[in-house]
C-alpha positions in Angstrom: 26.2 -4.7 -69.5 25.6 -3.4 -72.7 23.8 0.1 -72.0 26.3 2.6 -70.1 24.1 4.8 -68.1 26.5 6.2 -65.4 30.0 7.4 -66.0 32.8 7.7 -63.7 35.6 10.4 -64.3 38.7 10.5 -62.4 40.5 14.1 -63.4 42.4 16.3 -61.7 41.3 18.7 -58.9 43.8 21.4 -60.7 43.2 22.9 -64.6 46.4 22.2 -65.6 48.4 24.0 -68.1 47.0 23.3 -71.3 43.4 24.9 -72.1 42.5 22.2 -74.1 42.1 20.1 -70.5 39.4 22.1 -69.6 37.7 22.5 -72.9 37.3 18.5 -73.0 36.4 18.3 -69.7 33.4 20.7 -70.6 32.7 19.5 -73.8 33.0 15.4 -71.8 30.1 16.9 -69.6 28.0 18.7 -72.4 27.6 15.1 -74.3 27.1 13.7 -71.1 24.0 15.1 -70.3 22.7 15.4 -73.8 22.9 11.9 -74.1 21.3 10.8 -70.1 24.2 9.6 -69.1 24.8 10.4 -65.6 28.3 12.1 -63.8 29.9 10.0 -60.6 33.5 11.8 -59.8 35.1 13.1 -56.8 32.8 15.6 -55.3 35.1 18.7 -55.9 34.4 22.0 -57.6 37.4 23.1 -58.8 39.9 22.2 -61.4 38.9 19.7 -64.2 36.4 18.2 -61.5 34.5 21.4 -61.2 34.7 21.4 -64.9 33.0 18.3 -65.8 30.5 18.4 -63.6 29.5 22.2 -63.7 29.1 21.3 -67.4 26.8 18.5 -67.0 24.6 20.3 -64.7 24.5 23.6 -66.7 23.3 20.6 -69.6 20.8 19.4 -67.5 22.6 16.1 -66.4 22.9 14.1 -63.1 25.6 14.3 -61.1 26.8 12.4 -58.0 30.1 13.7 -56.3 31.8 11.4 -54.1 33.8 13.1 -51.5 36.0 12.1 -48.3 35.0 14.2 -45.1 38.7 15.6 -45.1 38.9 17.3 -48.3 35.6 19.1 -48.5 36.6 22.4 -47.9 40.3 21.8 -49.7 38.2 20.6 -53.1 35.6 22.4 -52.0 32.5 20.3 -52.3 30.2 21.1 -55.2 27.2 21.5 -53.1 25.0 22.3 -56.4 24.8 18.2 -57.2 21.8 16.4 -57.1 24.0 13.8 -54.8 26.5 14.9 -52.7 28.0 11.7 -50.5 30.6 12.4 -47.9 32.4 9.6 -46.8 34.6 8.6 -43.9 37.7 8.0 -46.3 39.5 7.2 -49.5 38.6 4.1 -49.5 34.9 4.3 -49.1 35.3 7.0 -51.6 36.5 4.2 -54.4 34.6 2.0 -53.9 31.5 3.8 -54.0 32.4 5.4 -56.8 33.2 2.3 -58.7 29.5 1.1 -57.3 28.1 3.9 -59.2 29.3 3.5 -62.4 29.2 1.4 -65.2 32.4 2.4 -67.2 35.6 4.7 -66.5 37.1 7.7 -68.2 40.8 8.9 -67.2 41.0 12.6 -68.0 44.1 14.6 -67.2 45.0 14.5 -63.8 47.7 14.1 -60.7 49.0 11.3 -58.6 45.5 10.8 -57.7 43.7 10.2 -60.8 47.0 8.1 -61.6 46.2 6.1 -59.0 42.3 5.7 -59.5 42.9 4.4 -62.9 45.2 2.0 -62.2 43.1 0.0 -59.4 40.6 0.1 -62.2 43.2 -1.2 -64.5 44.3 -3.5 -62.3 40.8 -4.8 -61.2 39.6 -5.5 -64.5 43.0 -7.5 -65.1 42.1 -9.9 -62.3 38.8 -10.5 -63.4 36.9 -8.7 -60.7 35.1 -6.3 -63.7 34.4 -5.8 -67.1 33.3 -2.0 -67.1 35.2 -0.1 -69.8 38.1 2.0 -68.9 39.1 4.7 -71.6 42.1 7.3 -70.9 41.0 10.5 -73.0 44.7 11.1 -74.1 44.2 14.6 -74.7 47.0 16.2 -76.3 48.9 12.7 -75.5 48.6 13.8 -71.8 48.5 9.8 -71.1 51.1 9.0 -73.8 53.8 8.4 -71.2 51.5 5.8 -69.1 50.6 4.0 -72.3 54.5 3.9 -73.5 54.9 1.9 -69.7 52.5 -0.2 -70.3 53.8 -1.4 -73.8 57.3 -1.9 -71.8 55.5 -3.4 -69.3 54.1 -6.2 -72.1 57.2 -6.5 -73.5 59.2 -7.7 -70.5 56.2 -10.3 -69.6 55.3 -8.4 -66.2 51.9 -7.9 -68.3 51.4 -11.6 -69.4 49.4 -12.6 -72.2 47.4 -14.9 -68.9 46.4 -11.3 -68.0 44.9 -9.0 -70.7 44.9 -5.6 -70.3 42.1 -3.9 -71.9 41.8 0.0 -71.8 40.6 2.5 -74.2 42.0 5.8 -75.6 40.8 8.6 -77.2 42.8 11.7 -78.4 39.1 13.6 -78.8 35.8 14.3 -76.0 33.4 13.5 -79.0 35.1 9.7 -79.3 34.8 8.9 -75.7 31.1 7.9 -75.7 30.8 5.8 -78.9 33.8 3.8 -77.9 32.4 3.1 -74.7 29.4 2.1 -76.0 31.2 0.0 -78.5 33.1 -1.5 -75.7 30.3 -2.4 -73.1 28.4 -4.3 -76.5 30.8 -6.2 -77.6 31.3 -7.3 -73.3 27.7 -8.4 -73.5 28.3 -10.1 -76.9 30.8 -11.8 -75.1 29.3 -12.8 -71.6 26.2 -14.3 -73.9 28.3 -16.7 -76.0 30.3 -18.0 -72.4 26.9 -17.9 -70.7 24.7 -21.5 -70.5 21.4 -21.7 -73.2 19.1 -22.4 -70.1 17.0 -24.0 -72.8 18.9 -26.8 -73.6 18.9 -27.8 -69.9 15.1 -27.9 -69.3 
């Protein structure tokens, strides 16, 4: 997979206090839909959520919201995307949403978007994927996670058996190129391990 043409953000369904949260979460959207890269993320309209993808669509992007029957009128579903899917539960929720997309951006977030990254993080460690993850450590939101994780390495509960490959950026503007970056060199990758079918004709 070398083109990335759907991203999935998990964020929070709050602003948060920093201002700079919601600025990347607009400017995240902005590029977005410049570029034609379509928005799958949690269905809400509020908070970072609402900010990303009211930002793609004022752009003139795609979006797909993803939303659980019970928290449609707590996140209050953004009824302006062009796909709105309600689902039975959380579960159907991820996995859909993981369906959809073709790489992964953390932006700031709760327990929630903890948790949504992590499965990511944790799928791509067993080998069920190989769609980029990035964390968008704005104003080292993630720097705590990422500070784990090195502890994590260095007392051989992440072995070197089982990589662990995610992305930062401290900036909106680098998420895309490293992405991109990412999801090439994947497909450089798959090639060389893949079979030349011609030699075996």
């Amino acid at each position: 997979m070398s083109t990335i043409k759907t991203i999935c953000v998990y964020c929070g369904s709050g602003p948060g206090t920093n201002p700079s949260f919601v600025e990347s979460a607009v400017t995240l959207g902005k590029i977005m839909a410049e570029q034609g890269i379509g928005l799958v993320y949690g269905g809400g309209s509020i908070g970072l959520m609402g900010a990303v993808a009211q930002s793609v669509l004022d752009n003139g992007g795609r979006v797909t919201g993803i939303i659980p029957e019970f928290l449609t009128k707590r996140e209050n579903a953004l009824t302006a995307a062009q796909e709105l899917i309600v689902t039975h539960d959380m579960h159907e929720r991820k996995r859909l949403m993981f369906e959809r997309s073709d790489a992964f951006v953390a932006l700031p977030g709760g327990i929630g978007t903890l948790e949504e990254l992590v499965e990511q993080l944790t799928w791509q460690q067993l080998g069920r994927h190989s769609k980029p993850i990035l964390m968008a450590n704005i104003d080292n939101f993630w720097e705590p996670l990422l500070e784990l994780l090195k502890h994590m390495r260095s007392t051989a509960f992440i072995r070197p058996t089982l990589p662990l490959d995610v992305l930062t950026a401290d900036r909106a503007e680098d998420i895309l190129p490293r992405l991109r970056t990412a999801a090439a060199l994947a497909s450089d990758e798959a090639k060389k391990l893949a079979p030349d079918v011609a030699t075996r004709l």
